[in-house]
BADO-671216 format. One record per residue (C-alpha): residue in one letter; x, y, z. Coordinates in nm, 4 decimals. Last residue first. Layout:
BEGIN
+-----+----------+----------+----------+
| res |        X |        Y |        Z |
+-----+----------+----------+----------+
|   A |        X |        Y |        Z |
...
+-----+----------+----------+----------+
***
This chain:
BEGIN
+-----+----------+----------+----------+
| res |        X |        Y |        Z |
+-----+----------+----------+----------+
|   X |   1.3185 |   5.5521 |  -5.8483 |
|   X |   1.3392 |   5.6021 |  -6.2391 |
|   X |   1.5268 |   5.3038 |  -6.2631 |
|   X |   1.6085 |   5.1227 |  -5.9239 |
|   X |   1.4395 |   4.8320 |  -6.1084 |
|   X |   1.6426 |   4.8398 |  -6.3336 |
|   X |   1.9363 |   4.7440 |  -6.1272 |
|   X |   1.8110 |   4.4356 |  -5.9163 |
|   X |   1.7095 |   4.2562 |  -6.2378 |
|   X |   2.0462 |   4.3022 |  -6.4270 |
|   X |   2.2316 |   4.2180 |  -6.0760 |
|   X |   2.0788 |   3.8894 |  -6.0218 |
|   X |   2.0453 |   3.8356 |  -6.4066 |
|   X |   2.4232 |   3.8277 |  -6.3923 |
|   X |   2.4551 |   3.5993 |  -6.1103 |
|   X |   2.2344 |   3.3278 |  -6.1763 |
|   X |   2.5297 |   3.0772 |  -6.0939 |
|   X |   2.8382 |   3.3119 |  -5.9141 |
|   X |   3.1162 |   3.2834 |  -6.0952 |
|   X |   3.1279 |   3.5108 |  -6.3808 |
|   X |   2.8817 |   3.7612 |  -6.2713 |
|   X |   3.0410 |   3.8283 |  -5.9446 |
|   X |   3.3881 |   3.8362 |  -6.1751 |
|   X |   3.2411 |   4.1249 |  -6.3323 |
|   X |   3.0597 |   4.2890 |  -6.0871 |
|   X |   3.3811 |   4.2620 |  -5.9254 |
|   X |   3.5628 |   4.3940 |  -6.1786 |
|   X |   3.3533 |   4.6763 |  -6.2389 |
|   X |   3.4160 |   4.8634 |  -5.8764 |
|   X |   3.6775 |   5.0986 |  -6.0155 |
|   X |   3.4496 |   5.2841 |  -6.2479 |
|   X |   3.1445 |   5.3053 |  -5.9396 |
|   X |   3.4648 |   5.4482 |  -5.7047 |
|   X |   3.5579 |   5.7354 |  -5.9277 |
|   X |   3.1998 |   5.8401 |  -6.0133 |
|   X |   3.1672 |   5.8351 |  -5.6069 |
|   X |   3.4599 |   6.0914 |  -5.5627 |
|   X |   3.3813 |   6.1606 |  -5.1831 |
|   X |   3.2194 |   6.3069 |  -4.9357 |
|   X |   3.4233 |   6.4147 |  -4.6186 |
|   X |   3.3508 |   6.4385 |  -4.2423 |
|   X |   3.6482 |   6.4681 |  -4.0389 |
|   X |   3.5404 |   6.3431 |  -3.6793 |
|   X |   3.5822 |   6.5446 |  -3.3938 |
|   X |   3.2668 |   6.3742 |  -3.1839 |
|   X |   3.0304 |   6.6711 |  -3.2977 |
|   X |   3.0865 |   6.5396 |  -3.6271 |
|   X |   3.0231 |   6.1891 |  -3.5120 |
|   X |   2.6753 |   6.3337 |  -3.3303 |
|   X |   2.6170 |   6.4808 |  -3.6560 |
|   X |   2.6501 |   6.2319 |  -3.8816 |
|   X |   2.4384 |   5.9939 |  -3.5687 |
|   X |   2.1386 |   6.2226 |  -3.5961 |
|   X |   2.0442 |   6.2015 |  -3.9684 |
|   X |   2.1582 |   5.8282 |  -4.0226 |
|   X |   1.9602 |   5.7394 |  -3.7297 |
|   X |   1.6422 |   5.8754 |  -3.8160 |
|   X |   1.6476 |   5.6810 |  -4.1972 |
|   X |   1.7191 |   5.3732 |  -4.0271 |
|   X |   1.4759 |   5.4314 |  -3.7568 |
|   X |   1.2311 |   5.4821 |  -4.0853 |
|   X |   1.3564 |   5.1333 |  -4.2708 |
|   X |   1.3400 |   4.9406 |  -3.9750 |
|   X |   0.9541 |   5.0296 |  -3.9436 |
|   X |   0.9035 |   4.9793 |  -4.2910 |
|   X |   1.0218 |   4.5855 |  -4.2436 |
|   X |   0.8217 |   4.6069 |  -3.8613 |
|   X |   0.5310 |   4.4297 |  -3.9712 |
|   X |   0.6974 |   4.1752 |  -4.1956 |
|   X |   0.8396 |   4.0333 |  -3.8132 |
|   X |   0.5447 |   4.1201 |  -3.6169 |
|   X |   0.3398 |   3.8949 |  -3.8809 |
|   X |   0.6080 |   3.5906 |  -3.8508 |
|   X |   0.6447 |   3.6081 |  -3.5079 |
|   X |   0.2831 |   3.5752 |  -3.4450 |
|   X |   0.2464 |   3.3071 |  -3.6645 |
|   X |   0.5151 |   3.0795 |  -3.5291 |
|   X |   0.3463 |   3.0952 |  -3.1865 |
|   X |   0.0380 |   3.0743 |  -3.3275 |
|   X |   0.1821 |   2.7339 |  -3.5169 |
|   X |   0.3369 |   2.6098 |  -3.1839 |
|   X |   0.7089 |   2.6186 |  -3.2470 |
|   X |   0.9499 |   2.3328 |  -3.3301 |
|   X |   0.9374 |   2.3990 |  -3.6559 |
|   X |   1.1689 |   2.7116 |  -3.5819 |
|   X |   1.3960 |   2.5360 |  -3.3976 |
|   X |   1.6092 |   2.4521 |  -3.6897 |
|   X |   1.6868 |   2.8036 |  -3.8177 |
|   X |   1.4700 |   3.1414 |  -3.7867 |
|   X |   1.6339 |   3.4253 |  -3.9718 |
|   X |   1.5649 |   3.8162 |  -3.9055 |
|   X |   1.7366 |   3.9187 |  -4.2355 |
|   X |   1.9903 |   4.2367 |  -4.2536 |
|   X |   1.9902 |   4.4425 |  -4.5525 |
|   X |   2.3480 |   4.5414 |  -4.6996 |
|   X |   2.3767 |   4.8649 |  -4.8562 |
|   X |   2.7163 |   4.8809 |  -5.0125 |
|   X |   2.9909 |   5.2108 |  -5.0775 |
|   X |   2.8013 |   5.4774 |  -4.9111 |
|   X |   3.1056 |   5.6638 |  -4.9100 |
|   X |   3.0512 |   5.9140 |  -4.6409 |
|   X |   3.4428 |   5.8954 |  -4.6134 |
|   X |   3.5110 |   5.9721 |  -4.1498 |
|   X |   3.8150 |   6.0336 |  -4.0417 |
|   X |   4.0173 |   6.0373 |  -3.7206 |
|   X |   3.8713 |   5.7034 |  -3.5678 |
|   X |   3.9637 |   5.5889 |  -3.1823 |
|   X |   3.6672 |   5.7400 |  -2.9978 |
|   X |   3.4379 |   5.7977 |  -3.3038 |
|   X |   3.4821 |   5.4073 |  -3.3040 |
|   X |   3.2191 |   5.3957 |  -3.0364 |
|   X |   3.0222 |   5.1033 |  -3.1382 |
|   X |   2.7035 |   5.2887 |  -3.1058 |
|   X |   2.8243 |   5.5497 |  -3.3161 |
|   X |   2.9692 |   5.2958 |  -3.6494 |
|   X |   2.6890 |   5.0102 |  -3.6212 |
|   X |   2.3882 |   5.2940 |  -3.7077 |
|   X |   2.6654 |   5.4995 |  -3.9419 |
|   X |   2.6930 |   5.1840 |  -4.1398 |
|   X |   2.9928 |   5.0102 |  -4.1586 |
|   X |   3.3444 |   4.9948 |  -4.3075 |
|   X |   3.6819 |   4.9960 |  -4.0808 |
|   X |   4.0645 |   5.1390 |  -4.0658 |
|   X |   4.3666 |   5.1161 |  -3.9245 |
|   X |   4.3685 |   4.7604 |  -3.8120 |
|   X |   4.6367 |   4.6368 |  -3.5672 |
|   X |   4.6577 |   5.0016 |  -3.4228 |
|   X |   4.5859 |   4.8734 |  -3.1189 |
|   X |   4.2373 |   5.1136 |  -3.0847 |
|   X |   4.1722 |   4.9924 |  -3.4092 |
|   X |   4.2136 |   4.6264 |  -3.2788 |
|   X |   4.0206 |   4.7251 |  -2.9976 |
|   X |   3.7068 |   4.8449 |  -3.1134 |
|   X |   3.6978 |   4.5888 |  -3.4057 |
|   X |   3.7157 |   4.2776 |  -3.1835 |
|   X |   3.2958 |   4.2506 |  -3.1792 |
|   X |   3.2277 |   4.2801 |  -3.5137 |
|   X |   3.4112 |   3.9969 |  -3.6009 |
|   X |   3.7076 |   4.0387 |  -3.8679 |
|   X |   3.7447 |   3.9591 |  -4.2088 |
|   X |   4.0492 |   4.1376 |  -4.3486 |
|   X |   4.1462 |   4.4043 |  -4.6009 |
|   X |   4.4857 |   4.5331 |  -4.7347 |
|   X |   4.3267 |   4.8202 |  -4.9666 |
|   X |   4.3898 |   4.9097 |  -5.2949 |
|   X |   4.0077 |   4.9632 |  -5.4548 |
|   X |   4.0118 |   4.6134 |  -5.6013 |
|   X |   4.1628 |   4.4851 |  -5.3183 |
|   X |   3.8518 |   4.6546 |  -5.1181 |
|   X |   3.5838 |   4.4918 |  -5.3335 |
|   X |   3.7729 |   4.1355 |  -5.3233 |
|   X |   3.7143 |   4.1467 |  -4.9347 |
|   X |   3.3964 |   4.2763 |  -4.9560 |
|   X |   3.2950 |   3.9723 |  -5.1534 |
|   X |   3.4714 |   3.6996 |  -5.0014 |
|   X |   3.2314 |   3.7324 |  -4.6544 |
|   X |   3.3335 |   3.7501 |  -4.2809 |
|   X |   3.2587 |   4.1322 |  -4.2037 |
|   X |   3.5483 |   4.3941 |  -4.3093 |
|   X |   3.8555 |   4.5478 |  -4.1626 |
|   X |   4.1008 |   4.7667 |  -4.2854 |
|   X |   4.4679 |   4.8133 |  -4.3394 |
|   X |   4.4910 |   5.0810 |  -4.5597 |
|   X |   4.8031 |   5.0235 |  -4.8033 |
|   X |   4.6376 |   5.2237 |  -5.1057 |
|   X |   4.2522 |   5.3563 |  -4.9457 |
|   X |   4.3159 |   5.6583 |  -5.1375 |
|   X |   4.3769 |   5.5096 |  -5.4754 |
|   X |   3.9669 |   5.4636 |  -5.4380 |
|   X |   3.8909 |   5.8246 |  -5.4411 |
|   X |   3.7966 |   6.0657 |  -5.1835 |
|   X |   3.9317 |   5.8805 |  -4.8724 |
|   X |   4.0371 |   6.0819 |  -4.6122 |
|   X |   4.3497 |   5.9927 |  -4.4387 |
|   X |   4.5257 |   5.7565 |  -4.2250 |
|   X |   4.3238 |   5.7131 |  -3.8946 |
|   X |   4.0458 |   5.5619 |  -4.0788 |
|   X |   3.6587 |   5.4999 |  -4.1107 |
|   X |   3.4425 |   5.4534 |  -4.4474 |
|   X |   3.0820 |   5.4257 |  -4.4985 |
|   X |   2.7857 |   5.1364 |  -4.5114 |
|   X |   2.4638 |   5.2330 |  -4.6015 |
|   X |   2.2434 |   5.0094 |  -4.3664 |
|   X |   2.2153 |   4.6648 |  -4.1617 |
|   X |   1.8398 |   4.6932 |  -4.2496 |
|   X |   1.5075 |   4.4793 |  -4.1829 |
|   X |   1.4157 |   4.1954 |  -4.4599 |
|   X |   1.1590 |   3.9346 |  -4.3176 |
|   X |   1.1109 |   3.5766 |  -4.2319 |
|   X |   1.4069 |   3.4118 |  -4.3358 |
|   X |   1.4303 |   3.0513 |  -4.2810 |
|   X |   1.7529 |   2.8843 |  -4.2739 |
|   X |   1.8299 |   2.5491 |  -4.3025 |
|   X |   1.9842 |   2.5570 |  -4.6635 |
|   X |   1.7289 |   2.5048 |  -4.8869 |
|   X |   1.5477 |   2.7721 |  -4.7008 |
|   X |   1.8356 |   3.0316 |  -4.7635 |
|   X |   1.7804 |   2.9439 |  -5.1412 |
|   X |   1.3903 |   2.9426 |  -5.0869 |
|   X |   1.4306 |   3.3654 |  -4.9417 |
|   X |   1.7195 |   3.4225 |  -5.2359 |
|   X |   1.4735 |   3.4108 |  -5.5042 |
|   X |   1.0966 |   3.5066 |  -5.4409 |
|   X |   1.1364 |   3.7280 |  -5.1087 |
|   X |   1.5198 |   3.8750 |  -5.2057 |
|   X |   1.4751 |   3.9639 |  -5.5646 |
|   X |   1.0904 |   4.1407 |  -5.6457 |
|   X |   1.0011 |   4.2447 |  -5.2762 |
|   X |   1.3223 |   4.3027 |  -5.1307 |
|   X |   1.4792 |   4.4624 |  -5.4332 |
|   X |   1.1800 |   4.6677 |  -5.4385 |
|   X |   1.2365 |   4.7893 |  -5.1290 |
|   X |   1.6104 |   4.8881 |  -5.1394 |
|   X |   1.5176 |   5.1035 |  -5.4232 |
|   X |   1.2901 |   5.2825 |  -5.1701 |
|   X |   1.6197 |   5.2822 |  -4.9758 |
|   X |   1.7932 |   5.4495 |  -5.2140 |
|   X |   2.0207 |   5.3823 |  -5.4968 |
|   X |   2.1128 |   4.9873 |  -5.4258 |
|   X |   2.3584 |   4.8518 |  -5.6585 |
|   X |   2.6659 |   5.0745 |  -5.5340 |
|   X |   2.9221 |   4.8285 |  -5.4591 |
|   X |   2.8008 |   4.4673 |  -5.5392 |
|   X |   2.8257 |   4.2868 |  -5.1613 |
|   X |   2.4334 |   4.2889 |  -5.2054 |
|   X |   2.4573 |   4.0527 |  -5.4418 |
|   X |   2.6792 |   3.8475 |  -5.2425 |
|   X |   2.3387 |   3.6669 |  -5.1714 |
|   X |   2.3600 |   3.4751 |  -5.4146 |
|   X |   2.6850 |   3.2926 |  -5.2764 |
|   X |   2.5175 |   3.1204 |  -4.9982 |
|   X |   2.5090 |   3.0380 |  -4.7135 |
|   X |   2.8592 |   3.2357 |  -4.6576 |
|   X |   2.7404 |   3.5369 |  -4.8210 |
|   X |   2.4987 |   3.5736 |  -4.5572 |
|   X |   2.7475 |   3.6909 |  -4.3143 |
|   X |   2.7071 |   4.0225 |  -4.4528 |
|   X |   2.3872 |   4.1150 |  -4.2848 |
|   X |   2.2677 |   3.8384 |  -4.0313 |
|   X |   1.9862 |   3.8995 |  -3.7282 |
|   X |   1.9051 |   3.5825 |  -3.5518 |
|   X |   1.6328 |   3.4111 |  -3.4507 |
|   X |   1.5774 |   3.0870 |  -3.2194 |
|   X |   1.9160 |   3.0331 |  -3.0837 |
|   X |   2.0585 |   2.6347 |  -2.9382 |
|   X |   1.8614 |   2.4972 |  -3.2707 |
|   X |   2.1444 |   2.3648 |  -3.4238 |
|   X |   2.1020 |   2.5312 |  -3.7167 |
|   X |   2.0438 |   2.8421 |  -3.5271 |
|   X |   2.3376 |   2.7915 |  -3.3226 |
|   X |   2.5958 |   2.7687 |  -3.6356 |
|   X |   2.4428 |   3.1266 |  -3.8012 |
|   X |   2.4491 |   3.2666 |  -3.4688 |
|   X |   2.8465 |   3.1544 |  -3.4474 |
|   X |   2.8813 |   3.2966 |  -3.8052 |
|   X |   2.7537 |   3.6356 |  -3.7017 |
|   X |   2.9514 |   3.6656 |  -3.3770 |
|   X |   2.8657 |   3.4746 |  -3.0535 |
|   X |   2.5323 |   3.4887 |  -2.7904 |
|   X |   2.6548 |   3.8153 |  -2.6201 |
|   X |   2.7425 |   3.9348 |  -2.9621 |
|   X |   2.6045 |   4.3238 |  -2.8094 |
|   X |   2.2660 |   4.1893 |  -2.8669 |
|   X |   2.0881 |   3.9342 |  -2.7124 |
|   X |   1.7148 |   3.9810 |  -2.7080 |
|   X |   1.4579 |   3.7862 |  -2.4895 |
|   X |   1.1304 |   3.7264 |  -2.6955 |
|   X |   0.8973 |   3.5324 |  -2.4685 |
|   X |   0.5640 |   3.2585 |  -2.5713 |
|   X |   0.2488 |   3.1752 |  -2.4780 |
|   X |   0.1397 |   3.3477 |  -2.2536 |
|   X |   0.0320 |   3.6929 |  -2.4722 |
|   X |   0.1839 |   3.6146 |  -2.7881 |
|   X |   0.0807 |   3.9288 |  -2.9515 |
|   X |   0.2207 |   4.1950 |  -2.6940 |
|   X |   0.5432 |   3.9944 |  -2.7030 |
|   X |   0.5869 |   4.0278 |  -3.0857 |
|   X |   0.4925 |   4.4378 |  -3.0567 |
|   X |   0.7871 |   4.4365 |  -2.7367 |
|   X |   1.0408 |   4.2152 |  -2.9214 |
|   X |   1.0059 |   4.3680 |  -3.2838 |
|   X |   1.1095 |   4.6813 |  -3.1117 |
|   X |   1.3734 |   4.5790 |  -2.9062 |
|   X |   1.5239 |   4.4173 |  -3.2397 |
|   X |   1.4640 |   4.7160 |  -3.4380 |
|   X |   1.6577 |   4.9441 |  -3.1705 |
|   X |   1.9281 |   4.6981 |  -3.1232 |
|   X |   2.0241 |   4.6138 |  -3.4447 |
|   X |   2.0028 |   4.9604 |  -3.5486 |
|   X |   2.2321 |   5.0322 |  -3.2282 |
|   X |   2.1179 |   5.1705 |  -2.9421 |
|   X |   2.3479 |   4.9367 |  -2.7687 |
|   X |   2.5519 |   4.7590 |  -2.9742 |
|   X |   2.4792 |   4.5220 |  -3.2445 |
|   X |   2.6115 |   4.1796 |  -3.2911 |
|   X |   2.2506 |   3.9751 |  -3.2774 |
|   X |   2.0390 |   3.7203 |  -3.0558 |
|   X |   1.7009 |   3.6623 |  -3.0709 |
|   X |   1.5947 |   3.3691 |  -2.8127 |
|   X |   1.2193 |   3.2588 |  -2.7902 |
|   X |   1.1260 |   3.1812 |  -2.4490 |
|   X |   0.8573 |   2.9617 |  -2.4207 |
|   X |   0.5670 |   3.0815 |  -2.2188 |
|   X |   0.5590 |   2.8176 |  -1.8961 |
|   X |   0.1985 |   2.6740 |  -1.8608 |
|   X |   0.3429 |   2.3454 |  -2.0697 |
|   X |   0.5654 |   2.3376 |  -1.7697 |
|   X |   0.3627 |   2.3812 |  -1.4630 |
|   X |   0.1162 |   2.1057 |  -1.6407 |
|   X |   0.4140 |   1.9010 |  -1.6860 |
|   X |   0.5350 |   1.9338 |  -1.3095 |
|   X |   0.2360 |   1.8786 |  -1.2249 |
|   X |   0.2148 |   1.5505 |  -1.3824 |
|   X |   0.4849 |   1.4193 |  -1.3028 |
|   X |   0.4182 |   1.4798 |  -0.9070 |
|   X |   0.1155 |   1.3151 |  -0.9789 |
|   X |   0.2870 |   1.0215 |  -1.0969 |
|   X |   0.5267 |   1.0218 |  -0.8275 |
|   X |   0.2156 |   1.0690 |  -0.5669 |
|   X |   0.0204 |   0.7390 |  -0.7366 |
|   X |   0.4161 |   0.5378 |  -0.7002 |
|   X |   0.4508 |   0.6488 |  -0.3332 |
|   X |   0.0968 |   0.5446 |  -0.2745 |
|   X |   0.1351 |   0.2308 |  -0.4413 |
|   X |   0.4548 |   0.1879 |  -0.2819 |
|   X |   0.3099 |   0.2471 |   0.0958 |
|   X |   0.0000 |   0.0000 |   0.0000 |
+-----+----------+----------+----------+
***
């Protein structure tokens, strides 16, 4: 009679325990490299608090930012094994796969209207199923941004500029060949060990967008500042193997906050590249435009060689071109 009792309480002990659990929301883990009031980190906070509104009980965004959960490639890693939920990659992407050096192509994207119709007309119908194919579901377009030009060398106003320029870049071949092409010694670095190896002197320059450039603080070790707006790289909120795994409403909700906040991305984008010039200005930067004709002639090889060796490629950039026609 004692073990039957012990053996009826075990069971409801079990069972309590699973009712305490299923009551639990899940937590939904969105991790990304931005800083503190970052892009990343405004967008992200943002899709967090409309996303949590929807699911009510039954489920949690927690954001990591700030690489807390690893650099680009170790988010892309952990959401294929299911260990983060969502991530936000830019660059990175070019590892997946090679269409999506598109956006590597210096000076495709015009505007950011131009931006949008890439999104709906390239990214959505083409590169969305080629990320699918390989574990990763995107499910929606938000912004890494304009990137520009930071060194303690000189300003850049034409490519021969950047000549000997040690600089950094995201992981990706693209960028890499881009800046060779231009004269520069680049190198793949994570987001995360920029600060200090321009502080060191081990890089002396970097690319980003103004959004990633403030928050990171490289106003505090930059001299000069090339509004360059070499590459606008989008960033996708990306689900990977846990994503199935998900209640349907669960799934749902994210899905429809996610698309939700694509214009809303777009217009803190917009916000922060009109405060943050001048808060870099006001910083001691040297603000300088550049040559951009100068830059667009010596970026054809790597359209070129894009073209060549990437399958698709060609069209890629023919269709992602006219349609910034007249925009």
């Amino acid at each position: 009679m004692i073990r039957l009792t012990r053996i009826v309480s075990a069971i409801a002990g079990t069972v309590l325990l699973a009712a305490t659990a299923a009551a639990e929301p899940v937590e939904i883990k969105l991790g990304h490299v931005g800083e503190p009031g970052s892009l990343f980190d405004q967008t992200s906070q943002e899709f967090a608090k409309r996303a949590n509104a929807k699911l009510g009980d039954k489920g949690h965004v927690v954001v990591y930012g700030s690489s807390q959960l690893g650099s680009d490639s170790e988010l892309l890693k952990k959401l294929k094994l299911g260990t983060v939920d969502l991530a936000l990659p830019s660059t990175v992407m070019t590892t997946v796969a090679p269409e999506f050096g598109l956006f590597e192509m210096p000076y495709l994207v015009k505007d950011r209207d131009h931006a949008v119709k890439i999104r709906d007309a390239v990214i959505e119908p083409v590169l969305v199923p080629i990320a699918k194919d390989k574990g990763y579901e995107i499910i929606a377009v938000w912004e890494n941004g304009f990137r520009q030009i930071t060194n303690n060398s000189r300003p850049i106003n034409k490519p021969e500029d950047l000549k000997g320029i040690k600089l950094r870049v995201p992981k990706g071949v693209w960028r890499v060949r881009m800046f060779q092409a231009y004269g520069a010694s680049p190198s793949p670095m994570a987001l995360s060990e920029v600060f200090v190896a321009l502080q060191t002197g081990v890089m002396d320059g970097q690319e980003n967008p103004l959004a990633q450039i403030y928050p990171s603080r490289f106003q505090e070790v930059q001299k000069y500042l090339s509004m360059t707006g070499h590459v606008y790289t989008p960033a996708y909120l990306t689900a990977g193997r846990s994503w199935s795994k998900l209640p349907p409403d669960v799934q749902k909700a994210l899905a429809e906050t996610a698309v939700e906040m694509q214009p809303v991305a777009l217009e803190i984008a917009a916000k922060l590249d009109d405060e943050l010039l001048g808060k870099l200005k006001d910083a001691g930067m040297q603000v300088n435009e550049v040559d951009k004709a100068a830059f667009i002639e010596a970026s054809k090889p790597v359209y070129e060689e894009f073209a060549k060796e990437v399958p698709g490629g060609q069209k890629l950039i023919d269709d992602s071109l006219a349609l910034g026609k007249g925009s």
